[in-house]
C-alpha positions in Angstrom: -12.6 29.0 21.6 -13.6 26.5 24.2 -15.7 24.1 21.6 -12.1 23.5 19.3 -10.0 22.7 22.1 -12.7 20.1 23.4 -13.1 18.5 20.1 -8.8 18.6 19.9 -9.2 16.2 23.2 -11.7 13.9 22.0 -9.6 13.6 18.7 -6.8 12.6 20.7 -8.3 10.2 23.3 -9.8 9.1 19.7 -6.5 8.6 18.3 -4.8 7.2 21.0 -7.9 4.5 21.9 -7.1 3.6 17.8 -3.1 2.9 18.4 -3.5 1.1 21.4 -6.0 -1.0 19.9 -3.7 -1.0 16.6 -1.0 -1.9 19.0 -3.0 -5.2 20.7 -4.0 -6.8 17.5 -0.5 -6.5 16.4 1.1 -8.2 19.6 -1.8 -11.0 19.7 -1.2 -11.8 16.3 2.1 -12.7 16.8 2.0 -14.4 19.7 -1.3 -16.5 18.6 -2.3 -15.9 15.2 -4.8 -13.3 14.1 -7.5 -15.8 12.8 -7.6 -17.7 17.2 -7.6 -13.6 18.5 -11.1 -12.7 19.9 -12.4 -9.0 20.0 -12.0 -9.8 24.0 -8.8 -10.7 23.9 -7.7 -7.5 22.1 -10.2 -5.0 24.2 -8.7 -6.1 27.2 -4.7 -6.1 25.8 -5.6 -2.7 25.1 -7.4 -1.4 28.1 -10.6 -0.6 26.0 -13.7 -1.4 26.4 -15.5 -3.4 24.0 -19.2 -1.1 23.8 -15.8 1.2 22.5 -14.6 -1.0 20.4 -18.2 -1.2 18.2 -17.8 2.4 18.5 -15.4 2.5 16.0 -14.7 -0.7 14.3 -17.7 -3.2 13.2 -15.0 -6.5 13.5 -11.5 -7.0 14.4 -11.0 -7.3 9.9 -12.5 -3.8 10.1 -9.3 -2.9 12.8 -6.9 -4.8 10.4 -7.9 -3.3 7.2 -7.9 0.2 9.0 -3.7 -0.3 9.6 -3.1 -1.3 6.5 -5.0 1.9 5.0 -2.7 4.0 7.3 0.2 2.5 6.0 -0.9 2.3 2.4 -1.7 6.5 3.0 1.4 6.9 4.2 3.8 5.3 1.7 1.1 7.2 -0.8 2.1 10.7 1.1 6.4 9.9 1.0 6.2 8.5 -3.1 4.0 11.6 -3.9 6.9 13.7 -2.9 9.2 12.2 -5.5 9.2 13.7 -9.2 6.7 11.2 -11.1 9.3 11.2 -13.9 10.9 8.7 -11.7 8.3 5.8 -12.0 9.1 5.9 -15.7 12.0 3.8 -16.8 15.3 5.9 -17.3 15.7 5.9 -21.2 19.4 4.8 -21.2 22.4 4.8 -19.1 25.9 6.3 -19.4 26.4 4.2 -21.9 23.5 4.2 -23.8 22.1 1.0 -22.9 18.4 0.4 -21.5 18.7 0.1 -17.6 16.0 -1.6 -17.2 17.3 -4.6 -14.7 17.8 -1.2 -12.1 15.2 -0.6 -10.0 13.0 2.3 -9.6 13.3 4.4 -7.0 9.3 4.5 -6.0 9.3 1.1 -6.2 11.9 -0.4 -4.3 10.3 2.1 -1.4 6.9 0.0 -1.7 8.8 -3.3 -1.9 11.3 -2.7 0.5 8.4 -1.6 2.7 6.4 -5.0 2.2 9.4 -6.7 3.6 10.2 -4.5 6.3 6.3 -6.0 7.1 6.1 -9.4 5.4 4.0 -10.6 9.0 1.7 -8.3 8.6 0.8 -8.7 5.3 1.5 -12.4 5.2 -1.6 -12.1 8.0 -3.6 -10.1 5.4 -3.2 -12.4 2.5 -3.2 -15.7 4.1 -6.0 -15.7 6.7 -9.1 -17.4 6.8 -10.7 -14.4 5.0 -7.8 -13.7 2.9 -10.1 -13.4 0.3 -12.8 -10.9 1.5 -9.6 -8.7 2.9 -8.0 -9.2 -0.1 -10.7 -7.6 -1.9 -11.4 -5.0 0.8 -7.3 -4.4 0.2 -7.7 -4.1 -3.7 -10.4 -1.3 -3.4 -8.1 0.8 -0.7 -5.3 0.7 -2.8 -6.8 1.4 -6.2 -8.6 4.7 -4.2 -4.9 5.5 -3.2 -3.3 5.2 -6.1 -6.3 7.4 -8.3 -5.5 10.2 -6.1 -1.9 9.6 -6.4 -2.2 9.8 -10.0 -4.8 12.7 -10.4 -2.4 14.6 -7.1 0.5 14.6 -9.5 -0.7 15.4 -12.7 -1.9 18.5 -11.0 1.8 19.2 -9.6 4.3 17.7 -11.9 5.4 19.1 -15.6 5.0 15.7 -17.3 1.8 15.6 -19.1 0.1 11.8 -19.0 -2.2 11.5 -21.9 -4.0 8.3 -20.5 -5.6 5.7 -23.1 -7.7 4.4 -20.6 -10.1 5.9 -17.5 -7.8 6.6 -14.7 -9.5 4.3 -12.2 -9.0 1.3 -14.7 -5.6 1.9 -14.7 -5.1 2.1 -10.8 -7.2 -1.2 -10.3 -4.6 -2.9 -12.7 -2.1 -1.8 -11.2 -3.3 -2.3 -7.9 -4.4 -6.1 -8.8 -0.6 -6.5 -10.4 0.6 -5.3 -7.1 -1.4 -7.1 -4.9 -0.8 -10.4 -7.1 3.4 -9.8 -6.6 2.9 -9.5 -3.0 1.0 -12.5 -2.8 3.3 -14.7 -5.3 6.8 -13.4 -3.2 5.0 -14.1 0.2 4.0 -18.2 -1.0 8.6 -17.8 -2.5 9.0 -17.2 1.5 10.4 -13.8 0.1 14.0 -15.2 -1.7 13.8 -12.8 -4.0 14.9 -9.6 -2.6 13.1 -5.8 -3.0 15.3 -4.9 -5.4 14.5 -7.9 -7.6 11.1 -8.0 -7.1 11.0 -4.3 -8.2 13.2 -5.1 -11.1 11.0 -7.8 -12.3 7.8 -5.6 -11.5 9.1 -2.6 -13.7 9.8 -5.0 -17.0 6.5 -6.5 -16.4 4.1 -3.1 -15.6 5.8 -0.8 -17.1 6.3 -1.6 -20.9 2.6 -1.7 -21.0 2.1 1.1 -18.8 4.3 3.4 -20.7 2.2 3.8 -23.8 -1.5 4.2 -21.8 0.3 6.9 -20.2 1.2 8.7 -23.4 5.3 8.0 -23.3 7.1 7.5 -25.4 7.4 3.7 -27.0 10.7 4.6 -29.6 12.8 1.6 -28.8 15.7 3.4 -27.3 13.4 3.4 -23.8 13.3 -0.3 -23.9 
């Protein structure tokens, strides 16, 4: 009984060594700029030594890329609890017209979320490595969205007959993703969540709708 509750401690002085460090980069990057912030400078914002800092993270993009997994994880776990019949575009309104210019529910959550954080990931996609994170970025989110996809066939009544291999679909959508976030960061974000999701849905979703099996009569749009 002992050897658990020691292991619970060490998970917690784990955890909170992660958020404080989590919380440094954060606070430095906005008062300087992530690409001038040294591992120094965030060790010692966040009372940690650096010999524990290589403990856990190889560089300060290894920190960085670690948030933006927990966030990705977590908007994963909150869209995962909504019906998946609501990613697909609502056949027709009341009156019996395609509502495609409405956005969907799952995706105005992801797009409302990247403007709730536009910093940070304006600080992902425009540093000096923008293009290594980027990538490192790509390959998080198509692993999140797989197990999205292969979570909810398991636990919602809609069967997806996919055309293509599961993974190729998540890295398209993932790189079509990625690719909006980037294009709406260089507008200075005019476009608001809802639009950007409304244009994102004509876009993806046409497409997407007959790889996933739907159906493509032309009453769905």
């Amino acid at each position: 009984m002992i050897k658990p509750m020691k292991n619970n401690k060490t998970d917690r002085r784990i955890q909170r060594t992660r958020q404080a460090l989590h919380s440094a980069l954060l606070e430095l990057t906005k008062e300087k700029g992530y690409d001038s912030i040294s591992i120094e400078e965030i060790t010692e914002r966040a009372n940690v030594g650096r010999a524990t800092f290589y403990l856990h993270y190889k560089d300060k993009e290894d920190l960085l890329l670690e948030l933006f997994s927990e966030m990705a994880n977590e908007k994963v776990q909150l869209i995962s609890e909504i019906p998946f019949s609501e990613w697909l575009p609502a056949p027709e309104n009341a009156k019996g017209r395609v509502t495609e210019d409405q956005p969907l529910l799952p995706l105005l959550m992801v797009f409302q979320h990247i403007f709730d954080n536009s910093e940070f990931y304006y600080l992902l996609l425009k540093s000096e490595n923008s293009s290594r994170i980027v990538e490192r970025m790509s390959r998080i989110s198509t692993e999140s969205i797989v197990k999205f996809v292969e979570t909810k066939m398991q636990t919602d009544p809609i069967p997806l007959l996919f055309e293509v291999p599961i993974e190729f679909f998540a890295s398209f959508f993932s790189g079509a993703l990625l690719s909006t976030i980037n294009w709406w960061l260089e507008e200075d974000m005019h476009h608001s969540p809802e639009e950007v999701a409304s244009m994102f849905r004509k876009l993806f979703f046409r497409g997407a709708r007959e790889t996933l099996g739907l159906s493509t009569d032309s009453s769905t749009g």
